[in-house]
Structure formats: structure tokens, C-alpha cells
C-alpha positions as a Markdown table, in Angstrom:
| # | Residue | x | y | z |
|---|---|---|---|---|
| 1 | Unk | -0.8 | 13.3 | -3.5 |
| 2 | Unk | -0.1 | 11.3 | 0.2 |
| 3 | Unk | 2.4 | 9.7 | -1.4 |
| 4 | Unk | 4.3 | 12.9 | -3.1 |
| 5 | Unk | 3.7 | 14.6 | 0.1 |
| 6 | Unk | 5.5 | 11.6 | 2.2 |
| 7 | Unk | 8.4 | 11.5 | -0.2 |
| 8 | Unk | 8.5 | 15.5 | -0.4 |
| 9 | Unk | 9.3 | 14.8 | 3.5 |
| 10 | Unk | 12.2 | 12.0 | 3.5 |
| 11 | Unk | 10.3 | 8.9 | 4.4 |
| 12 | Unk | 11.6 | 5.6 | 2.8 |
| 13 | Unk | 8.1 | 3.6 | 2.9 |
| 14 | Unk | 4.5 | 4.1 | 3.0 |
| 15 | Unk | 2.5 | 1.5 | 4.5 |
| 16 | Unk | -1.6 | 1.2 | 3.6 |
| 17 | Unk | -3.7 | -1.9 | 4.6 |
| 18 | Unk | -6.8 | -3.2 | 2.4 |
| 19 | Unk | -8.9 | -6.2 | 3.2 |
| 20 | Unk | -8.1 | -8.7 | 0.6 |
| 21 | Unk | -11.8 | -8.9 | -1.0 |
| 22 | Unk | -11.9 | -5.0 | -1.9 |
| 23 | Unk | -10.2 | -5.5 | -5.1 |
| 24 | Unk | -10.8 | -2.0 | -6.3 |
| 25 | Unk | -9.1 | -0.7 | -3.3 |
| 26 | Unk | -6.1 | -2.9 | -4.1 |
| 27 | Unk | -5.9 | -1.9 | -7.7 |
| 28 | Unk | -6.4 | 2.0 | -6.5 |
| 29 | Unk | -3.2 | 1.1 | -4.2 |
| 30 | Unk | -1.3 | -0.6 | -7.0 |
| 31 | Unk | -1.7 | 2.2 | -9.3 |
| 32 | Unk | -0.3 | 4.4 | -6.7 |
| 33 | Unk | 2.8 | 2.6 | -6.5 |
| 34 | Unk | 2.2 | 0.5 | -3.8 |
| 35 | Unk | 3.2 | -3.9 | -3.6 |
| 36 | Unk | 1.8 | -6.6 | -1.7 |
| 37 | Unk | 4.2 | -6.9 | 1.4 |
| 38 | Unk | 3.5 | -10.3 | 2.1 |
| 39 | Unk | 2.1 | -9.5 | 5.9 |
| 40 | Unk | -1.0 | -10.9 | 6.3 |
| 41 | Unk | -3.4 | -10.1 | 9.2 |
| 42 | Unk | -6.0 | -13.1 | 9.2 |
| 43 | Unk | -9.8 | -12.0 | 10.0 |
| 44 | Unk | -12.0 | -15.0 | 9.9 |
| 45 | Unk | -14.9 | -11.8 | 10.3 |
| 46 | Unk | -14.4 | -8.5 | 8.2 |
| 47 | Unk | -12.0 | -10.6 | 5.9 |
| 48 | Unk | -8.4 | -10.8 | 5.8 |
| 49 | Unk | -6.2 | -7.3 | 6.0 |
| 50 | Unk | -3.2 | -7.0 | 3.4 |
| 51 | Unk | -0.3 | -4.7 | 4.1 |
| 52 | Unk | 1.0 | -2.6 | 1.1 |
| 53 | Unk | 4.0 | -0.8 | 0.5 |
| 54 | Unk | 5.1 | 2.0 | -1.6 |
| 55 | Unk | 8.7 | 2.2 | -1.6 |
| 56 | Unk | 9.6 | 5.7 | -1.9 |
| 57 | Unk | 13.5 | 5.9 | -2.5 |
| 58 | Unk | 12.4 | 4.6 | -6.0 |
| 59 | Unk | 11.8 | 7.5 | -8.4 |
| 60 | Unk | 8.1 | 8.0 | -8.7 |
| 61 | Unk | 6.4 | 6.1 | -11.5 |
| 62 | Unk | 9.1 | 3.6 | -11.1 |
């Protein structure tokens, strides 16, 4: 629905961040269109954070 609603509105990316040991988060993510950036932000604490991207000038379900 967020990311219908953000494309419905003319944005070009959505940007989400998960710490890299909540794999069910990331899979939740991934199955809503979103990638692995690349950008890591390094917490030797709480765990590392992992930007994702949804790209939404690509059709959805692309």
C-alpha cells in the first residue's frame, strides 16, 4: 500500500532501512519490490543497518 501510495504521487524511489540480521524484514521488503542499495551503515551494537530501494518508475511487480 506505502509503496502504491508513493508512486500514485510521482516519487522515483522509496528508501526503507533494516538491520541486516532481521531477515524476515528483509524478505517482507524484497517482496515489496524493494533491492539492496549497497549503503551500509555499520553498528558494532544494534547490528548493521541496510538501505533498500524500491525503484518506482518501474511498473509495479516488475
Amino acid at each position: 500500500a506505502v509503496v502504491d501510495a508513493a508512486r500514485a504521487t510521482g516519487r522515483a524511489r522509496l528508501w526503507s532501512t533494516v538491520r541486516r540480521w532481521n531477515s524476515a524484514s528483509v524478505r517482507v521488503l524484497e517482496k515489496a519490490g524493494f533491492t539492496d542499495s549497497g549503503r551500509v551503515t555499520p553498528d558494532p551494537v544494534d547490528g548493521d543497518t541496510v538501505w533498500m530501494v524500491c525503484d518506482l518508475r518501474e511498473p509495479a511487480g516488475a
